[in-house]
Every structure is written in C-alpha cells, then in structure tokens.
C-alpha positions in Angstrom: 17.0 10.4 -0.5 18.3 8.9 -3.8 16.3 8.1 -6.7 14.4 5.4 -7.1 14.7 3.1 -10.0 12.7 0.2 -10.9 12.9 -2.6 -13.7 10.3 -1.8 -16.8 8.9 -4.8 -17.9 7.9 -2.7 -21.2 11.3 -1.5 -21.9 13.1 -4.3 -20.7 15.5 -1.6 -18.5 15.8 0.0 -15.4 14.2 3.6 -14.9 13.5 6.2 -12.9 10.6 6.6 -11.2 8.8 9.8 -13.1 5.1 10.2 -11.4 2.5 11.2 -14.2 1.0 13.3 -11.5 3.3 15.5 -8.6 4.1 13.9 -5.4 1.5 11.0 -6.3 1.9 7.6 -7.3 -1.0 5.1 -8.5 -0.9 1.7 -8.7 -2.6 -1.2 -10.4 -2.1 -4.7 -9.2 -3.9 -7.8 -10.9 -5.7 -9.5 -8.6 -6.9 -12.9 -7.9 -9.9 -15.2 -9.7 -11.5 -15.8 -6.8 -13.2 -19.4 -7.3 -10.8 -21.2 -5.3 -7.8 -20.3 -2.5 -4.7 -18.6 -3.1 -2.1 -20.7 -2.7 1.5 -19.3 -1.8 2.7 -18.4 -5.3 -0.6 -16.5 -5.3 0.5 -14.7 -2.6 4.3 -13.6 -3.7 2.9 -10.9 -6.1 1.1 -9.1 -3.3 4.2 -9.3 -1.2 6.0 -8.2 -3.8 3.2 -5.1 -4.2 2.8 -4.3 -0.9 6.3 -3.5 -0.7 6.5 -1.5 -3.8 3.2 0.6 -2.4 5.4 1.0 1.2 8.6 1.9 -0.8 6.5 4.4 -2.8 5.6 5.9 0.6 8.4 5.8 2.0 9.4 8.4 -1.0 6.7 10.6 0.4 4.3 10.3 -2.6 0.7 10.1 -1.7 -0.2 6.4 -2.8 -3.4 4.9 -4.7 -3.0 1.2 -5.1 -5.7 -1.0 -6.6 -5.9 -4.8 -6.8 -9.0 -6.0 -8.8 -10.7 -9.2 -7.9 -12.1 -10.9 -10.9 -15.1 -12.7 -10.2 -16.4 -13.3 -13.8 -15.1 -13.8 -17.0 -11.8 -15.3 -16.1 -11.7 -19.2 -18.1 -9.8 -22.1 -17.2 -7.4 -21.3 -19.3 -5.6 -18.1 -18.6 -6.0 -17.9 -22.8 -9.7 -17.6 -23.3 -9.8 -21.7 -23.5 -12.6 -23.7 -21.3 -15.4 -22.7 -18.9 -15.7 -19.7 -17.0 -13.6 -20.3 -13.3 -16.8 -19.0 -11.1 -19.1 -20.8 -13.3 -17.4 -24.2 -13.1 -16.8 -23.7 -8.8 -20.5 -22.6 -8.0 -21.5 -26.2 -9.7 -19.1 -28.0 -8.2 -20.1 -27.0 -5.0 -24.0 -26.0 -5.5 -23.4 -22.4 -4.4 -24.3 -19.4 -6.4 -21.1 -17.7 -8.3 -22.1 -14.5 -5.9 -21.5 -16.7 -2.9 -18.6 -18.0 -4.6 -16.9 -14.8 -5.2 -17.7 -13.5 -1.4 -16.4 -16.5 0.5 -12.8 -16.5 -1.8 -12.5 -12.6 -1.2 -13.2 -12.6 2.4 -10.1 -15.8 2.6 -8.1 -13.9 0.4 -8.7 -10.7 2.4 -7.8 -12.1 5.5 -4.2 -13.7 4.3 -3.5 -10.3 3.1 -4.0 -9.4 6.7 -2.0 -12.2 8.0 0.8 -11.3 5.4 0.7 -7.7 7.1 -0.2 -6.5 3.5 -1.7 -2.9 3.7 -5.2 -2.6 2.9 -5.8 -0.9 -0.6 -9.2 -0.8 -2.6 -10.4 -4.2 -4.1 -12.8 -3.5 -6.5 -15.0 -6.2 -8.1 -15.3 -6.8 -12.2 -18.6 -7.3 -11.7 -19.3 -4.0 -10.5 -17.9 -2.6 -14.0 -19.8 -4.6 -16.4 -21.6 -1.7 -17.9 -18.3 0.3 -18.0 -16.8 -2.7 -19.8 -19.8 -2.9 -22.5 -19.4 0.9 -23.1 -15.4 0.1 -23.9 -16.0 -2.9 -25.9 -18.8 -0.5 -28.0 -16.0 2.0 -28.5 -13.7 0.0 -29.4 -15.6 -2.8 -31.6 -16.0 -0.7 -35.5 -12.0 0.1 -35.5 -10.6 -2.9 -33.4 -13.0 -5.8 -32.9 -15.4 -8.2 -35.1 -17.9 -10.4 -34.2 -18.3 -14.3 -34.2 -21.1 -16.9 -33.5 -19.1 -17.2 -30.3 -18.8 -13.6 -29.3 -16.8 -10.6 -29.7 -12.8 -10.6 -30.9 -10.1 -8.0 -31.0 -7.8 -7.9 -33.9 -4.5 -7.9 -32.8 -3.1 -6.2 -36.1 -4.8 -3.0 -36.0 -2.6 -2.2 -32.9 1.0 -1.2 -33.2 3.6 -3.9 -32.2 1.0 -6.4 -30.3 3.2 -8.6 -27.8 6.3 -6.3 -27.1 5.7 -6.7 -23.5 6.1 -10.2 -24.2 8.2 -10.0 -26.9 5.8 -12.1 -28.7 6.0 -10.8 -32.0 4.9 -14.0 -33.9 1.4 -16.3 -33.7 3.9 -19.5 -32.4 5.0 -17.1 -29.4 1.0 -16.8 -28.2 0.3 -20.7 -28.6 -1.7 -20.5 -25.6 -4.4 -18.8 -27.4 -7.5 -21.1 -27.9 -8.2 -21.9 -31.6 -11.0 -20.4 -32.1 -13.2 -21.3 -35.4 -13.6 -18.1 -37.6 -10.0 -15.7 -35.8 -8.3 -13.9 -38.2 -4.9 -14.8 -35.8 -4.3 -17.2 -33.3 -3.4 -14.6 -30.9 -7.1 -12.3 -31.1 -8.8 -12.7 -28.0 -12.1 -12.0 -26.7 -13.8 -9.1 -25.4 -17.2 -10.3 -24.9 -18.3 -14.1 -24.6 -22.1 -14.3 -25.8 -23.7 -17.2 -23.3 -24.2 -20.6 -25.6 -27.7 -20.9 -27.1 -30.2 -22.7 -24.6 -27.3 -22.1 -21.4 -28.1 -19.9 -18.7 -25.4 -18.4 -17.1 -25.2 -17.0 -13.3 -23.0 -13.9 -14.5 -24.6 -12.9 -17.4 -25.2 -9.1 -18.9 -27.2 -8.0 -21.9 -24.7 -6.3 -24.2 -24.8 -5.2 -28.1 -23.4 -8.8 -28.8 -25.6 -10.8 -27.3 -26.3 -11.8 -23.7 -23.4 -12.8 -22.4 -20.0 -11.9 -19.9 -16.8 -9.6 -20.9 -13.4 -11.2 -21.8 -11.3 -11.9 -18.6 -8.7 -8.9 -19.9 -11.5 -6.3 -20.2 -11.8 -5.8 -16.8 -8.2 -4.5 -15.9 -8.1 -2.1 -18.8 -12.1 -0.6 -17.5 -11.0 -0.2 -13.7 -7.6 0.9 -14.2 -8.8 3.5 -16.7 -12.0 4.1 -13.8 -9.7 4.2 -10.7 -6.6 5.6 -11.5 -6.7 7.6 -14.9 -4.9 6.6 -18.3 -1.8 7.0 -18.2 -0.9 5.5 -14.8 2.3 5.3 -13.3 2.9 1.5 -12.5 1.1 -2.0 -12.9 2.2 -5.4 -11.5 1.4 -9.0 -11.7 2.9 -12.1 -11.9 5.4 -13.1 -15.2 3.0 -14.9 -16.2 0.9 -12.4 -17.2 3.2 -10.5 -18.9 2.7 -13.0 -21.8 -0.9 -12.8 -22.5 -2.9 -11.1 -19.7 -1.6 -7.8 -19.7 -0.3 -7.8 -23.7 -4.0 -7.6 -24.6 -4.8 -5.4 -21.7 -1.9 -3.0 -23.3 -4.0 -3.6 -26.8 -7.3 -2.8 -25.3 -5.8 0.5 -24.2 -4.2 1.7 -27.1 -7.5 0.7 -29.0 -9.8 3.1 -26.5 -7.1 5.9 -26.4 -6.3 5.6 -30.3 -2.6 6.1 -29.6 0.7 4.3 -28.2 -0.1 4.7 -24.4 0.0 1.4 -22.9 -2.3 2.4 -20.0 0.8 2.4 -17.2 4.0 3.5 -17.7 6.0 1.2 -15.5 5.4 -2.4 -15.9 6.5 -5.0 -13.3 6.3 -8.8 -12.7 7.4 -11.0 -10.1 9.0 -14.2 -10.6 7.4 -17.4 -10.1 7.6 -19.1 -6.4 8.8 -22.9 -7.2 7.5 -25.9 -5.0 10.6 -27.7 -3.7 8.4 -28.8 -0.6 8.4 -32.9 -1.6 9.7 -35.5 -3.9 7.0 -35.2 -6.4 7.4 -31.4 -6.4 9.3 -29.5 -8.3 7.5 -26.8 -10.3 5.6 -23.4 -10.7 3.0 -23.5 -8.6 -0.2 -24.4 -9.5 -4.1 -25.6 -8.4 -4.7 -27.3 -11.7 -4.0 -30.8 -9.7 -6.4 -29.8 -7.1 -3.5 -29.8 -4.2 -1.4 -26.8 -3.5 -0.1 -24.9 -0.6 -2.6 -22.5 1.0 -0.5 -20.1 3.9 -3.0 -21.9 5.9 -1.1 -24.9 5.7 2.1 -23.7 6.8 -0.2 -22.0 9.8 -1.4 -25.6 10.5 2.7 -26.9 10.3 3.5 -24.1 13.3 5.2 -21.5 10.9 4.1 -17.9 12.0 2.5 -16.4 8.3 5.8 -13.4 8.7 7.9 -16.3 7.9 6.6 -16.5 4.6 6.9 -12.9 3.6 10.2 -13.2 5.3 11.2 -16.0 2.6 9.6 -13.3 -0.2 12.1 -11.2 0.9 15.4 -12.4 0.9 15.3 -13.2 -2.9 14.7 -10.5 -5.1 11.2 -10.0 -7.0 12.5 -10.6 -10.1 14.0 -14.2 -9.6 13.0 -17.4 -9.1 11.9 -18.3 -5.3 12.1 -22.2 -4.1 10.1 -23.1 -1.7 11.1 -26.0 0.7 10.0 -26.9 4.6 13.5 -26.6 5.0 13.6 -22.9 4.4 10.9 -22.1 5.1 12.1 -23.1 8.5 15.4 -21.2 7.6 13.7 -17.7 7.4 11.5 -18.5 10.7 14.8 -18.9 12.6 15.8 -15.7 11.0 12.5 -13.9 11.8 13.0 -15.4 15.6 17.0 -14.1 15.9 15.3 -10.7 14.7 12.3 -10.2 16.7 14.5 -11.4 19.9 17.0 -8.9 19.2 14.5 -6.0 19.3 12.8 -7.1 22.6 16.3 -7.4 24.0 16.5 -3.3 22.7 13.5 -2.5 23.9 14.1 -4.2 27.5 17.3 -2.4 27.3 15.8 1.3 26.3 13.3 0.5 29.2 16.1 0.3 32.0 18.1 3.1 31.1 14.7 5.6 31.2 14.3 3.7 34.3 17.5 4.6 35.7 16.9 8.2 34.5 20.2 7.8 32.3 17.4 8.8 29.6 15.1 11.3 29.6 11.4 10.2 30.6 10.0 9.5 27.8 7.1 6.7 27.0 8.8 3.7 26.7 8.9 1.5 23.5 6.8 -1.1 24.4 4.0 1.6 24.9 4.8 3.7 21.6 2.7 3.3 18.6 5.7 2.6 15.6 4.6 3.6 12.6 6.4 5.6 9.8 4.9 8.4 10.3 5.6 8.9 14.0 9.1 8.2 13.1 9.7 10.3 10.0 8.1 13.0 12.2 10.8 13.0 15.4 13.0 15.9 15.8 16.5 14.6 14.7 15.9 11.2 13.8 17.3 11.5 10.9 21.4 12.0 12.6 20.6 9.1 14.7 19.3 6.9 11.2 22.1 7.5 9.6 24.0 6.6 12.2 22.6 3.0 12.1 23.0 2.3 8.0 19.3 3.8 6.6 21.8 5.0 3.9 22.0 1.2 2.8 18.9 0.4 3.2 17.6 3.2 1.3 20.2 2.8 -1.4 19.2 -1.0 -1.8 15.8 -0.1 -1.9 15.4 2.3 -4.3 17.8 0.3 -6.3 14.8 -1.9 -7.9 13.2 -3.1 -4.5 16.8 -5.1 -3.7 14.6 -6.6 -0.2 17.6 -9.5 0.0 20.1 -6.5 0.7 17.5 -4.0 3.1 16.6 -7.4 5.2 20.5 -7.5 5.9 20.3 -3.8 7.0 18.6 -4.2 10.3 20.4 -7.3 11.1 23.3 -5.2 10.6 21.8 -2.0 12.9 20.7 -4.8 15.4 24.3 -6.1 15.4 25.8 -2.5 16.3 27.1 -2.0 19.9 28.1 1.5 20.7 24.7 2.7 19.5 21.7 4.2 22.3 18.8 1.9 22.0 16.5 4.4 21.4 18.4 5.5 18.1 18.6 1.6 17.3 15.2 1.2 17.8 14.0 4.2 15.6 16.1 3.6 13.0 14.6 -0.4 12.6 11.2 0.9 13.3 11.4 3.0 10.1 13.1 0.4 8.0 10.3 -2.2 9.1 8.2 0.3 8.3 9.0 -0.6 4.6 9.5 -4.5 5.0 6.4 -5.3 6.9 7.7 -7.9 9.5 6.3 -6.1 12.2 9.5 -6.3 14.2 8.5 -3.9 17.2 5.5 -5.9 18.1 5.9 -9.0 17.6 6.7 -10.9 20.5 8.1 -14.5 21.6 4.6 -15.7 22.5 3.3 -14.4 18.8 5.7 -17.0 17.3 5.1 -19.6 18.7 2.1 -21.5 17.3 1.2 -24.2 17.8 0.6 -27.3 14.6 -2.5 -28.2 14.3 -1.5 -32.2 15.0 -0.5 -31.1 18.2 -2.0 -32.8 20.9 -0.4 -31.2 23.9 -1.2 -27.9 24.8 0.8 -25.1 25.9 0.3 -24.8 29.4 1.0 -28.7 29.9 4.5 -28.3 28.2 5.1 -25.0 29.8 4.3 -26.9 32.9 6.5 -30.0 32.0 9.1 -27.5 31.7 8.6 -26.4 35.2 9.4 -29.4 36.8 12.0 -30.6 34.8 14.0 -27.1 35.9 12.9 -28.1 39.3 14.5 -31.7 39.2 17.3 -30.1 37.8 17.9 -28.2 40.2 17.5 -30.6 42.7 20.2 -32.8 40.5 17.6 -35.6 40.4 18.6 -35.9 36.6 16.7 -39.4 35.8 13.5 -37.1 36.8 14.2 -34.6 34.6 15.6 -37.4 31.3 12.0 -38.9 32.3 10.1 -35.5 31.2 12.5 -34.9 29.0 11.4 -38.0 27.4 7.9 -37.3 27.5 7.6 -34.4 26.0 9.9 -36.2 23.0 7.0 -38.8 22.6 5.2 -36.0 22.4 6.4 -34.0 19.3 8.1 -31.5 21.4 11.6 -30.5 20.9 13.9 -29.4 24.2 15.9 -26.6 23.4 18.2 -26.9 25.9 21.0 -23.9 25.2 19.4 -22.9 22.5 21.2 -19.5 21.1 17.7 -17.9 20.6 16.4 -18.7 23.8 13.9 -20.8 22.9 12.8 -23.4 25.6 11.3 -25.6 23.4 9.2 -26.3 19.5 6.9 -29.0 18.5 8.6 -31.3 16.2 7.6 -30.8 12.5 
C-alpha cells in the first residue's frame, strides 16, 4: 500500500500519517451538543470521520476513535456568550437537562446507524466533571484568573494562541463575548460559577464556586483520559477550528507546560450549504428553529445512503451544496450502483450453479466484511485486477472519496472480469465507503414518503394489471391505471434504464 497523507489543519500542509504509537491510530472527534437534533450539516463531520476511522483500518492500524457528547457547558453561542444549550432546552420543554441529554443521544445514535457510521465510544462531559475540575486546578495559578463571573484563561501565557486559526489578533476572535473584567477579548472560560440566587440542573462544587466547566474543557479532559496526550488526529467541523479547538490546543499546552497541541493531525470538514429552497442559501444552522434533520429526507422517500453518498462525491475539505435536486442525483447514482452488484451477484450465482465455478457459498449467503476479504487466499491478484490501485491511491491521497466513489463504478463497468473477483474487489472498497453495496437490495430503496397515501402492495398491484391489459393490447385499460396511479403521486417508469417500475412523485 502507499502512504497515506492527510491535510494538517495545524500546519496548513499535507503530511504523512506518522502514528505516535506502532500499528495504532487514535482518534478524537468533537461531538454534538445534544439539546436539540442534528441536522444534516451536523452529520457531514461524522461522515467525514467515519471514513477517516475505515481508511485508518483499512491501513491495518488497530483504531480508537472517540466522539464526545457534550451535554453541559456548551452556551448559545459557540464563544462563551448566552445561556447554557441543555439549560435553555430542559425549560423550554419542562424536562430535566438529564432527560434532555438521553433522548438527543439516543436520535443522534440512531442516525449514526442509519448513516452506516461505525460505532465508536461516546463518552459524556458530564461523566468528567471532576477530571475537568482537577485540570482547571492545575492549570489556574500559571494560566487562569478569577472573575465575579467565574474562571478565565489568559490567552498570552501560551505561545502563539490562534495559529490553528490563524487568529493572531483580538479583531480575528470577535466572537468572544465581552466579558467585564478580561484582560483580552479572546480569554475564555474554564469554569462558569452558577449566578447568585440561580439553581442550575448541571451544577458541580468546584474551587471557584458552584458552578459548570467551560464548553472547551471537556475535549482537552477526555481526549487527554481516552486517548493519551499526544494523540495522533482530531476532527470537527471548520468552524471549530476558529475558536473551539484554538482554546482546546491552549488548555493543553497549559496542563502539559510545553508546545504539544494535544493531537498531532488536525482536520476539519467543510461546511454543507442549504441550496434546498428560495430562501435558502447558507451554512446550515438551527438558530431559526427550522433545519433539515436526515429524518426529513427519510420522510421525502430518499434512502439515508443517499446522503452519505452526496458526502462523498465532494471532497471533505470543500464546500458541499445541498439541493432536492441532488440529493436526488446521488440516489440515482446509489440505485445504478446497488443494481449493478445484484446483477454480479445473480450472475456469480449461475455460474457456481452451472458448476463453471467451484462450489462455493454464494454471495448472497456470504457475510462481506473487510476482514473476510483481506483474509482470502489471492484476492489481492484478482483486486488489482479491478482498479484497488486507484482507489487506494485516491484514498490515501487526503481521503479524495469523489475519485474512490468513481472506482467501483469503474470495476462495475469492467467486462472480461469473473464475478467473483468483481465482487471481492467492490466488497473491499465498500468496505471503506460505507454504502453497503453488497446488501442492499431494490426493495431497501425504495421507501416510501411519508405523504404517501397508497401503499405498496396497491401499486404493486396496479402494476399487475396494467401488464395484464397490456398484454392483452387493451391499452385505454392500462392509460386508465396509468392514470391512477399519476393522481396518485406515483411515477410509471416505463423503460426505465435502472429498472425501476415505478417512484412516488416528490
């Protein structure tokens, strides 16, 4: 395999991947504030993620991947401004902040599962607090000073604050909430001491005050906790790279009293842009209180692989546009995809039939995962064979998904190849891509929008007996159904290239 190299957010320039410990790699992934659903933006960094974690073992290194979920101390404002997120949802909706937190993880949770995101530790913030009180004490005589309002870190007693960033004056943080009594507009809080006469539902005795840690605490305690300082690679969105994870790099070097910035690799994904209507037509966002849960495009009839199908013909580090329109673009391409495979497999099937192969469990029965097919005698020939040399060489060139996607269209296109070797070598790149291309069938794609008001069977039936009165050349029988199931919301496919039958009209 060729090396992998990966774009250093810190650095600003692509590297080689180095592991700070043999044959492992451990990664830290922020995760979400769980007050509210993730909408789809939310859900392009752990695309994104996931993918690096399969790529990484795909390499062969023995992978640790964390992704926090912050259920206290994260504001409004990703810059320490406003009330506390879980504070401000449990009043809104007269649930306890604990109940809060569980019912957002649990959604979150099961879109990761829907995204076919592998499942990697999720550790709570509230399960650290002590840890974080014993790092704000270490930290606080050198680094920190105290306030009426609660704990601060001085961003000059670190060496060159902001670099990740490249913030290097106080009008590049202008985010930063003015607080009353800062010695710089960027400091930022490490512990928030509860207003006098306010109770809080998250709130922790601490040599401060009774109060709740600064949202950025909390990354640089389980990171440190779970993985070990230094680290090999932490992601999050590019938004965080200009305040969240700037003062997570200056909590670090404070605790570690040198120039470590916790990880060595730092990477961001782009933002995911709503094209999706006329008023739309920036980052994505719940501060208007509407915004596009994967739910939603569940509910519009688009299977949830679609989606990380769009993540992955654009590359991490640029801008994604969402639309309906290609949304709908990437489903067809998913469709042409997962039809060509079942037309493999059907194909590998007859020939073992025919004993033109050896006997051998069929495809359909096989259980295709990487390591099964890392571990065949041979395979490796027969991969080759069928372009894994481009698809690795895209990979490991900075996670270039856009050009691997092409790479199994390309092996699906080949004619003169045995099915079996076909079959493998997909298997193994899906293996990395996560599109779940060897099980997924016609029936899994087609779902149903939730306005529907025909069912399945009934059009499946219409269908039936419009074939019938075809057949029987009784043609204003079959316009008649035809035009039924229009009036309906469902599209005839008549000759469609995919072999659809028919879709319910969006």
């Amino acid at each position: 395999m060729s090396e992998l190299k990966l774009f250093n957010s810190l650095t600003r320039q692509i590297e080689a991947f180095k592991p700070v410990h043999e044959s492992e790699a451990r990664v830290y992934s922020c995760g979400p504030t769980v007050y509210n659903y993730q909408h789809i933006g939310n859900m392009r960094a752990y695309v994104f993620a996931d993918t690096l974690g399969r790529v990484l073992s795909y390499k062969g290194y023995k992978l640790t991947h964390v992704i926090n979920i912050t259920d206290v101390g994260h504001l409004t404002s990703d810059a320490d401004a406003g009330d506390d997120k879980m504070e401000k949802a449990a009043a809104a909706q007269g649930k306890t902040a604990w109940d809060i937190a569980a019912f957002y993880q649990a959604d979150f949770e099961a879109d990761l599962a829907r995204l076919n995101i592998c499942k990697v530790q999720h550790p709570r913030a509230t399960e650290y607090v002590e840890a974080m009180i014993a790092w704000g004490t270490a930290i606080a005589e050198k680094h920190c000073y105290e306030l009426e309002s609660g704990l601060y870190f001085d961003i000059s007693t670190v060496r060159e604050y902001g670099r990740l960033a490249r913030a290097v004056t106080e009008d590049g943080e202008g985010r930063i909430e003015d607080v009353d009594g800062k010695r710089h507009a960027a400091d930022f809080a490490i512990w928030r001491k509860s207003p006098a006469g306010e109770t809080r539902q998250m709130e922790w005795d601490s040599p401060w005050g009774r109060g709740a840690p600064g949202w950025h605490l909390e990354c640089s305690v389980m990171s440190k906790e779970l993985l070990g300082h230094p680290f090999d690679i932490h992601t999050g969105g590019i938004d965080h790279r200009e305040i969240h994870h700037p003062n997570e790099i200056a909590q670090n070097q404070a605790h570690g009293d040198c120039d470590h910035s916790g990880a060595k690799i730092w990477m961001h994904n782009n933002f995911l842009i709503d094209r999706s209507g006329k008023d739309s037509g920036g980052k994505m966002s719940k501060s208007s209180g509407e915004f596009l849960r994967l739910q939603l495009l569940i509910d519009k009839g688009f299977h949830p692989l679609a989606y990380r199908l769009m993540c992955l013909q654009a590359h991490y580090r640029s801008e994604l546009e969402f639309s309906w329109e290609g949304l709908q673009a990437a489903f067809v391409r998913l469709k042409r995809m997962v039809m060509g495979v079942t037309a493999l497999k059907a194909r590998h099937a007859e020939l073992v039939s025919a004993s033109i192969l050896p006997n051998e469990p069929t495809v359909e029965t096989e259980k295709w995962t990487l390591k099964q097919v890392q571990g065949d005698a041979g395979i490796g020939i027969e991969i080759r064979k069928v372009g894994s040399m481009r698809f690795e060489e895209a990979l490991f060139d900075d996670l270039n998904t856009p050009e691997a996607v092409t790479s199994i269209e390309w092996a699906l296109s080949l004619k003169n190849e045995e099915p079996r070797a076909k079959l493998d070598a997909i298997a193994k790149m899906d293996s990395v891509l996560g599109l779940n291309l060897l099980t997924l069938t016609r029936a899994d794609l087609r779902i149903r929008p939730i306005t529907a008001t025909i069912t399945e069977a009934e059009i499946e039936a219409a269908l039936a007996a419009r074939k019938a009165a075809r057949a029987a050349k009784d043609f204003a029988r079959s316009d008649r159904i035809r035009d039924d199931l229009i009036a309906k919301g469902v599209e005839v496919m008549d000759g469609d290239p995919l072999g659809w039958d028919w879709r319910i009209d969006l």
